[in-house]
PyMOL CGO cylinders between C-alpha atoms (Angstrom):
from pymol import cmd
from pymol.cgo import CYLINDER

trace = [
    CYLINDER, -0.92, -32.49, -14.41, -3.41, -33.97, -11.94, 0.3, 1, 1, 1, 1, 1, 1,
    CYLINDER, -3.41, -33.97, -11.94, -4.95, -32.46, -8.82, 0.3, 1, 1, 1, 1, 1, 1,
    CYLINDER, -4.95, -32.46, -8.82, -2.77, -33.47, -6.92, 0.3, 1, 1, 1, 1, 1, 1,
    CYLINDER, -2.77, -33.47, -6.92, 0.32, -32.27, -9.03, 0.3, 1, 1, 1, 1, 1, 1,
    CYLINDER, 0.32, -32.27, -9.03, -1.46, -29.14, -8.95, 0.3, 1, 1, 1, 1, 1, 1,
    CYLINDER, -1.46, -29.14, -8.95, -1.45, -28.89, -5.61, 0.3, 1, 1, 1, 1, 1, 1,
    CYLINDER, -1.45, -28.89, -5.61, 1.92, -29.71, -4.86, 0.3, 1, 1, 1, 1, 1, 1,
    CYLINDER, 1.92, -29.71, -4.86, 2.92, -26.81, -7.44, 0.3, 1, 1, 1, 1, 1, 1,
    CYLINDER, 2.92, -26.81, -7.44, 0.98, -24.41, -5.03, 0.3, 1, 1, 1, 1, 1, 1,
    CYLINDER, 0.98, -24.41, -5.03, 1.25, -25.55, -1.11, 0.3, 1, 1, 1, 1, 1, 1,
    CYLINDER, 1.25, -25.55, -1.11, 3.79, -26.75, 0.97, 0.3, 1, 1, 1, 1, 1, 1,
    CYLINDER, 3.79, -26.75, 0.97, 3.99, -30.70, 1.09, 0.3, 1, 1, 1, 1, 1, 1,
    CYLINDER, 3.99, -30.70, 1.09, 3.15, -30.91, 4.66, 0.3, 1, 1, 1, 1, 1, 1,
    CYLINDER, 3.15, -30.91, 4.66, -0.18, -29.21, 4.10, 0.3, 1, 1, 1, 1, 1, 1,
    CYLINDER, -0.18, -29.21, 4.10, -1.09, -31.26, 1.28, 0.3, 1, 1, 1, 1, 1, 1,
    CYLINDER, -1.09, -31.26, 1.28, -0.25, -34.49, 2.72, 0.3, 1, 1, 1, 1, 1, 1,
    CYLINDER, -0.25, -34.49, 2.72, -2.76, -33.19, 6.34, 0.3, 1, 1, 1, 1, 1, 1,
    CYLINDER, -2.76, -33.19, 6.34, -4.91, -32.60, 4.36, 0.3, 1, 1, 1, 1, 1, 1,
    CYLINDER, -4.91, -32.60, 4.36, -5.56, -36.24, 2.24, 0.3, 1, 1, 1, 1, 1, 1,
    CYLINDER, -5.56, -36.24, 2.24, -5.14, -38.26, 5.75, 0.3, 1, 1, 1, 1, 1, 1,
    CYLINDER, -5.14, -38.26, 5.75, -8.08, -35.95, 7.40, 0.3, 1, 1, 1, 1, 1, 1,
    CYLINDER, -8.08, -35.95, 7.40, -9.80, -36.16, 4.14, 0.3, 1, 1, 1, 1, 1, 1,
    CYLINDER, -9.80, -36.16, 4.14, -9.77, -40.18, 3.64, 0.3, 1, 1, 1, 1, 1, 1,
    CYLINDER, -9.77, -40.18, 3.64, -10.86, -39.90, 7.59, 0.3, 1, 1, 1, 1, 1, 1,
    CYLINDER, -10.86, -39.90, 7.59, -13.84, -38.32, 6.80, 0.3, 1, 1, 1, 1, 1, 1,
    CYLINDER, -13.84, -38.32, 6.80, -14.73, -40.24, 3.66, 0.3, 1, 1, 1, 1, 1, 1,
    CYLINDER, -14.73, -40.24, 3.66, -14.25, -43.39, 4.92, 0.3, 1, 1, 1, 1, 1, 1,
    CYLINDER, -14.25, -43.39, 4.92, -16.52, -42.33, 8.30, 0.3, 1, 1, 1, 1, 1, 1,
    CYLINDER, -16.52, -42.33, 8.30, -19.40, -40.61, 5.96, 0.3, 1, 1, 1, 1, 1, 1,
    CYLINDER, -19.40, -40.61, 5.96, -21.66, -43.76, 4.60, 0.3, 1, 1, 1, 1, 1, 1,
    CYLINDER, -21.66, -43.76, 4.60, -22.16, -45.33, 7.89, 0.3, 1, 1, 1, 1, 1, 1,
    CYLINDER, -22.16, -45.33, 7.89, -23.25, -41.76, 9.34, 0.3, 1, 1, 1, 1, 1, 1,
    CYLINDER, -23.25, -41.76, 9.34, -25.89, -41.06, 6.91, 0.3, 1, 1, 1, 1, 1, 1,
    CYLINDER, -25.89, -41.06, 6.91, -27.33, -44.09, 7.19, 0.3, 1, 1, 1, 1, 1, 1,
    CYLINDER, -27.33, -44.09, 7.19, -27.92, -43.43, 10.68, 0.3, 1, 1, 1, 1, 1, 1,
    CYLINDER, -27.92, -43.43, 10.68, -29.73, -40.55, 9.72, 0.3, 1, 1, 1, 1, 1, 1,
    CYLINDER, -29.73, -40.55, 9.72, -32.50, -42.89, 9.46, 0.3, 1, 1, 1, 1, 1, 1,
    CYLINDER, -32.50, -42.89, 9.46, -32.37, -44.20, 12.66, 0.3, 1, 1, 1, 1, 1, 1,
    CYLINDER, -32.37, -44.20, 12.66, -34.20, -42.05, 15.40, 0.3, 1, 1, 1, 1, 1, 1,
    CYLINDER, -34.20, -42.05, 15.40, -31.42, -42.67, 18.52, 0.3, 1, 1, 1, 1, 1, 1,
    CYLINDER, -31.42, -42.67, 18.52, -28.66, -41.96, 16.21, 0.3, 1, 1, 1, 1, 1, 1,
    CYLINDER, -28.66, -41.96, 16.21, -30.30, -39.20, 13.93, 0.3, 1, 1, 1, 1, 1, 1,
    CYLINDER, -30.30, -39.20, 13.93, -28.62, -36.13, 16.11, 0.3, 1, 1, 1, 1, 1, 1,
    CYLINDER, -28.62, -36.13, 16.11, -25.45, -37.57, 17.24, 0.3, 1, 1, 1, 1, 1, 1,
    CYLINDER, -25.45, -37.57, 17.24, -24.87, -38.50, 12.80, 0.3, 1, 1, 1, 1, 1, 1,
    CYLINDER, -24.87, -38.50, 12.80, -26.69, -34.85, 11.83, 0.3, 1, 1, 1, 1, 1, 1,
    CYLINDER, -26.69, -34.85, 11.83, -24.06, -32.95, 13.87, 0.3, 1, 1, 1, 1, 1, 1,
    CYLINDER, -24.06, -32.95, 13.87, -21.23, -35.01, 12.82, 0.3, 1, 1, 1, 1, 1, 1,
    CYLINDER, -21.23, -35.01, 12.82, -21.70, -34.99, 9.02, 0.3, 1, 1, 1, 1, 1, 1,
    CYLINDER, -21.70, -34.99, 9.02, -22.17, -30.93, 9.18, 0.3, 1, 1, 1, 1, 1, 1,
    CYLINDER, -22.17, -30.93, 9.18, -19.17, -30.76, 10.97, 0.3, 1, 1, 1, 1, 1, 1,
    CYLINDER, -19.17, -30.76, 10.97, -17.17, -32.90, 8.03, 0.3, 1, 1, 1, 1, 1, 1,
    CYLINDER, -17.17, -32.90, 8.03, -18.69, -31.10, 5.24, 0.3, 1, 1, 1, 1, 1, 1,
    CYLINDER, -18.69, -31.10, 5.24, -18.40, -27.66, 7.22, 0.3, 1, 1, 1, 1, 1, 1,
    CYLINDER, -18.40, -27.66, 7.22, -14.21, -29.19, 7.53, 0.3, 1, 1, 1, 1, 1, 1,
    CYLINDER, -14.21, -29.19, 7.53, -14.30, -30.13, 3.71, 0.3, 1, 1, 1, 1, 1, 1,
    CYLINDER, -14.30, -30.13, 3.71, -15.40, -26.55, 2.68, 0.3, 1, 1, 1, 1, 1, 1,
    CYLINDER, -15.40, -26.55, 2.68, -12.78, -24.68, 4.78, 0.3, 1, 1, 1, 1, 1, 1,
    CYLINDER, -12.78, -24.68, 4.78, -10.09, -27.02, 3.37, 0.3, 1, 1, 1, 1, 1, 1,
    CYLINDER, -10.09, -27.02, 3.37, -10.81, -26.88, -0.22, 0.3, 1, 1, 1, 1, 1, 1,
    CYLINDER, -10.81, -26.88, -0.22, -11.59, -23.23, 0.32, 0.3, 1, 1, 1, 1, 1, 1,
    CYLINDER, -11.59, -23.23, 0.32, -8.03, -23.03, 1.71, 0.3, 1, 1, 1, 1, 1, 1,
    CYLINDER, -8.03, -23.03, 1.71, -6.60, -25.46, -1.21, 0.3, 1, 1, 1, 1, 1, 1,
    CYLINDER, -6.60, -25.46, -1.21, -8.82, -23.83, -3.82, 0.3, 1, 1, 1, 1, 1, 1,
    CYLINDER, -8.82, -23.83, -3.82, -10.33, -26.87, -4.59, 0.3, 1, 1, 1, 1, 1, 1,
    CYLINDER, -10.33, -26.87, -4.59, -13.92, -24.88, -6.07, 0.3, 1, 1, 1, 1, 1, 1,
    CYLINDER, -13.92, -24.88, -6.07, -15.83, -27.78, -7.41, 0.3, 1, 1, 1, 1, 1, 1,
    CYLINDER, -15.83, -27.78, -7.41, -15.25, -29.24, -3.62, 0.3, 1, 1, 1, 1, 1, 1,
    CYLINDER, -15.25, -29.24, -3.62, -15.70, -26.44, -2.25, 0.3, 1, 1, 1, 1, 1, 1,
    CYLINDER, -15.70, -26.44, -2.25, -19.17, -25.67, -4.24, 0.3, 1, 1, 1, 1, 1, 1,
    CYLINDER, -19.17, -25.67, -4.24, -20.55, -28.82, -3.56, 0.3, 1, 1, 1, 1, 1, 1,
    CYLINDER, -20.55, -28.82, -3.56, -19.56, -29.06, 0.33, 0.3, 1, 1, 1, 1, 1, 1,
    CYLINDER, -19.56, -29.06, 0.33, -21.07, -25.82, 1.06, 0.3, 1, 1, 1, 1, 1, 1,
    CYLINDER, -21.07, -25.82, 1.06, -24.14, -27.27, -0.92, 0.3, 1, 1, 1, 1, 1, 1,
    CYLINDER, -24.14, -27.27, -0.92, -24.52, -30.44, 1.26, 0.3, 1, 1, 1, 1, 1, 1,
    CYLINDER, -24.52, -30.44, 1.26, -23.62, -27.97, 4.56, 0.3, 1, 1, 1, 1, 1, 1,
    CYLINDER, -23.62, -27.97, 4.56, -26.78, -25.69, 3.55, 0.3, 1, 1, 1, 1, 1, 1,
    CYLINDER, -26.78, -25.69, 3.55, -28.95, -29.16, 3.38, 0.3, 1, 1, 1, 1, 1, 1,
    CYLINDER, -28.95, -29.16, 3.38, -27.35, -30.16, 6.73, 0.3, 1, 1, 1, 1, 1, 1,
    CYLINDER, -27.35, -30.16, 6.73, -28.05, -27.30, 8.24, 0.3, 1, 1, 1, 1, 1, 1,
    CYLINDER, -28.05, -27.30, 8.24, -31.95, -27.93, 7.32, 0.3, 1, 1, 1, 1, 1, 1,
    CYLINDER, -31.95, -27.93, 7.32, -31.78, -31.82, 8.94, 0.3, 1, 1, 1, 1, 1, 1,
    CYLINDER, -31.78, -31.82, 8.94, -30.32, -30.11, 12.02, 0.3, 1, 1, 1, 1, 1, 1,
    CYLINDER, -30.32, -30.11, 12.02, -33.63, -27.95, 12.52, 0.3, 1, 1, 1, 1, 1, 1,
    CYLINDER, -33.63, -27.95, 12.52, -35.46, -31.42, 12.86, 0.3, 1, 1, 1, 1, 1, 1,
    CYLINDER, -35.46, -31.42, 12.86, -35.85, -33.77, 15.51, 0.3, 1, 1, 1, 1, 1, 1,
    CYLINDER, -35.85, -33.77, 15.51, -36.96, -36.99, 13.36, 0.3, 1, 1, 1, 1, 1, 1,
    CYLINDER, -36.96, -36.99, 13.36, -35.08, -39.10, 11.31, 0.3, 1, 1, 1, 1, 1, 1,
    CYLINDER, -35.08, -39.10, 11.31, -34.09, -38.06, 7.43, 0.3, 1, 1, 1, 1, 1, 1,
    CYLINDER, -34.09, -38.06, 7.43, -36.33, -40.00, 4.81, 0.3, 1, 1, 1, 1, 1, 1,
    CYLINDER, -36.33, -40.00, 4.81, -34.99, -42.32, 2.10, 0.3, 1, 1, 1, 1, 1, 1,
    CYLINDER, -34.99, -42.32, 2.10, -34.71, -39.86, 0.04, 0.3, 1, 1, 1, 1, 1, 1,
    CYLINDER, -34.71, -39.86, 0.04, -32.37, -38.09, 1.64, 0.3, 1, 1, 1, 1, 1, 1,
    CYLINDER, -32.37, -38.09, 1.64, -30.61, -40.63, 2.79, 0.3, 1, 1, 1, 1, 1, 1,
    CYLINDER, -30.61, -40.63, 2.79, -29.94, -42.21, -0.86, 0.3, 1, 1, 1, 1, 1, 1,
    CYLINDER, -29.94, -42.21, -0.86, -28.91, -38.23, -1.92, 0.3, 1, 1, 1, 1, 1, 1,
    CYLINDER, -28.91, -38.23, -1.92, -26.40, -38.26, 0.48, 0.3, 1, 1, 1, 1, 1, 1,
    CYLINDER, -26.40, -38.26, 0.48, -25.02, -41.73, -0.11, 0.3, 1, 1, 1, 1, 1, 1,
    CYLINDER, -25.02, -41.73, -0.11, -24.76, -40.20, -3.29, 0.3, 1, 1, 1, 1, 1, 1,
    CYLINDER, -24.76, -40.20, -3.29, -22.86, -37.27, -2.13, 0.3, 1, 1, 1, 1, 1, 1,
    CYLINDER, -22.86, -37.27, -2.13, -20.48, -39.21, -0.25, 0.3, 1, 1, 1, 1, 1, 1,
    CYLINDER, -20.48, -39.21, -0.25, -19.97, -41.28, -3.64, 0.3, 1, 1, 1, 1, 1, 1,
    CYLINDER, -19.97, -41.28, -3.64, -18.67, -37.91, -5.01, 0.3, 1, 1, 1, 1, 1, 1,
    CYLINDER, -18.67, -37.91, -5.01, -16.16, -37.13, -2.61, 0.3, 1, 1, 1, 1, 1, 1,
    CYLINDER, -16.16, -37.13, -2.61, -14.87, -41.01, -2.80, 0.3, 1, 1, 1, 1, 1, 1,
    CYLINDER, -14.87, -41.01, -2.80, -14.42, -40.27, -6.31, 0.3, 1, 1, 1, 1, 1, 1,
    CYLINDER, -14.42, -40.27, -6.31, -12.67, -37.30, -5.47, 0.3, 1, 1, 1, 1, 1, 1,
    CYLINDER, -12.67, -37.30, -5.47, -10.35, -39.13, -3.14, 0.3, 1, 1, 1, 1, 1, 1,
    CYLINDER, -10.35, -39.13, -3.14, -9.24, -41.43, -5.94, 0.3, 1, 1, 1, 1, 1, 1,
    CYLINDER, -9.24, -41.43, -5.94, -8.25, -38.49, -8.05, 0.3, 1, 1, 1, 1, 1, 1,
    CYLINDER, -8.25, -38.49, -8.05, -6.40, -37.21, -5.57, 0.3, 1, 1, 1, 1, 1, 1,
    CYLINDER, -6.40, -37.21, -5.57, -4.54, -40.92, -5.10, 0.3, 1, 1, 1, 1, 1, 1,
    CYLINDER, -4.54, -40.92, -5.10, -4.37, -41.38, -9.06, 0.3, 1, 1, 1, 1, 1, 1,
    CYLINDER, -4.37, -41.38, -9.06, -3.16, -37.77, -9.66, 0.3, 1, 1, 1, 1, 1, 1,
    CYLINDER, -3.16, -37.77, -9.66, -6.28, -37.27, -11.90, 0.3, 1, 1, 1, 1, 1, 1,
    CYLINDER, -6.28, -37.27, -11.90, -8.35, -33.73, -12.43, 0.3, 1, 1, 1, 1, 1, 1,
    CYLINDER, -8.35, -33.73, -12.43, -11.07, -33.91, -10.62, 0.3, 1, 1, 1, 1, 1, 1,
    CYLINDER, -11.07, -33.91, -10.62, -14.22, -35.38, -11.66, 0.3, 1, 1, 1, 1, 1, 1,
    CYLINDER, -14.22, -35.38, -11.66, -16.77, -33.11, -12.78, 0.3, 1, 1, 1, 1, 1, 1,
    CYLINDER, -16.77, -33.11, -12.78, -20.09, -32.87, -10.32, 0.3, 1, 1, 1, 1, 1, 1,
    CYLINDER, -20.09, -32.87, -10.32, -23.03, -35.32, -11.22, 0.3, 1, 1, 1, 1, 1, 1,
    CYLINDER, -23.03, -35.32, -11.22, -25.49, -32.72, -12.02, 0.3, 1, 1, 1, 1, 1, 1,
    CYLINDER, -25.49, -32.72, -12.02, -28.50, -35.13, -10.08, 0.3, 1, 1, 1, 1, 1, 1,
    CYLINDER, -28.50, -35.13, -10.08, -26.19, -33.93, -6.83, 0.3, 1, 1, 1, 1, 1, 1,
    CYLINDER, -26.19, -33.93, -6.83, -27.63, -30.51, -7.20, 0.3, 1, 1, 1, 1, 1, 1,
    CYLINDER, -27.63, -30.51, -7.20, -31.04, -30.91, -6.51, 0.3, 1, 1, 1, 1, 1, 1,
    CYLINDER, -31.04, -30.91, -6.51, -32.42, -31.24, -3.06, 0.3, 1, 1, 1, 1, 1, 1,
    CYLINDER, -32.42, -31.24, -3.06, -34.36, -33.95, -2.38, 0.3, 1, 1, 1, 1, 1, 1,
    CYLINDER, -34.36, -33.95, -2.38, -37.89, -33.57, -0.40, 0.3, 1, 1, 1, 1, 1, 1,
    CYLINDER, -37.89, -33.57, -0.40, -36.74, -33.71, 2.95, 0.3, 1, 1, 1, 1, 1, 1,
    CYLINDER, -36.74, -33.71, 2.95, -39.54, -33.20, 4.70, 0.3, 1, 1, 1, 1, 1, 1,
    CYLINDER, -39.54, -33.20, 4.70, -41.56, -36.36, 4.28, 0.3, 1, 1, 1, 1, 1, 1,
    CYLINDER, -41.56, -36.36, 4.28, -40.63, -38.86, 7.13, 0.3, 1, 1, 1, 1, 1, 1,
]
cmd.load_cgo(trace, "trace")
C-alpha cells in the first residue's frame, strides 16, 4: 500500500483529492520563487510567498499525518522565517538548498501520483546553509 492508498484508507476522497491539486500548485510555483530570492526587487514579494506554501504544506500534512512532510516543511518554514528578517537578497547557497528542498517535495508529488511510500528525507536537507553571506 502506497501513500496514497494510505490515505484513502484514512480521509474522505474529497479531502485527499484538495489536497494533491493545491499541492502540485505549490510545487510547480516553488523553483521559479526561490530563484527570485536572489534577485533584490523580487526578494520580498518570493520570501513571503514561499513561507506561506511551506507554512500551507505543514498544516496539510499535519492534518493528513504526513510526518516526514510535515518535519521537513516546518524545517524550511523556521529557515524562511530567518530570510524574512532580511532585506537583501538570499546567497547561492541558499538558493541551491532550497532548489533542493523543492526537489524533495517533487519527489514527494510523484509518490503520491505512483502510489509509492514516501521517499525518505535526503539527510544534506537538514543542514542549514550559511545564510548570512550575501
Amino acid at each position: 500500500m502506497g501513500v496514497r492508498s494510505g490515505l484513502e484508507a484514512n480521509f474522505d476522497f474529497e479531502i485527499i483529492d484538495e489536497f494533491l491539486d493545491h499541492y502540485a500548485m505549490m510545487v510547480e510555483i516553488m523553483e521559479g520563487l526561490i530563484i527570485d530570492l536572489g534577485h533584490p526587487q523580487r526578494y520580498r514579494r518570493s520570501v513571503e510567498e514561499l513561507f506561506r506554501i511551506f507554512h500551507n504544506i505543514k498544516s496539510a500534512t499535519g492534518y493528513l499525518q504526513l510526518e516526514s512532510m510535515v518535519r521537513l516543511a516546518a524545517f524550511v518554514e523556521d529557515a524562511l522565517e530567518q530570510l524574512r528578517e532580511r532585506e537583501r537578497p538570499a546567497n547561492a547557497e541558499t538558493v541551491t538548498w532550497l532548489i533542493s528542498v523543492a526537489d524533495m517535495f517533487m519527489q514527494w508529488q510523484e509518490d503520491f501520483k505512483m502510489d509509492n511510500d514516501l521517499a525518505k528525507i535526503n539527510f544534506s536537507l537538514l543542514i542549514l546553509p550559511d545564510m548570512e553571506i550575501a
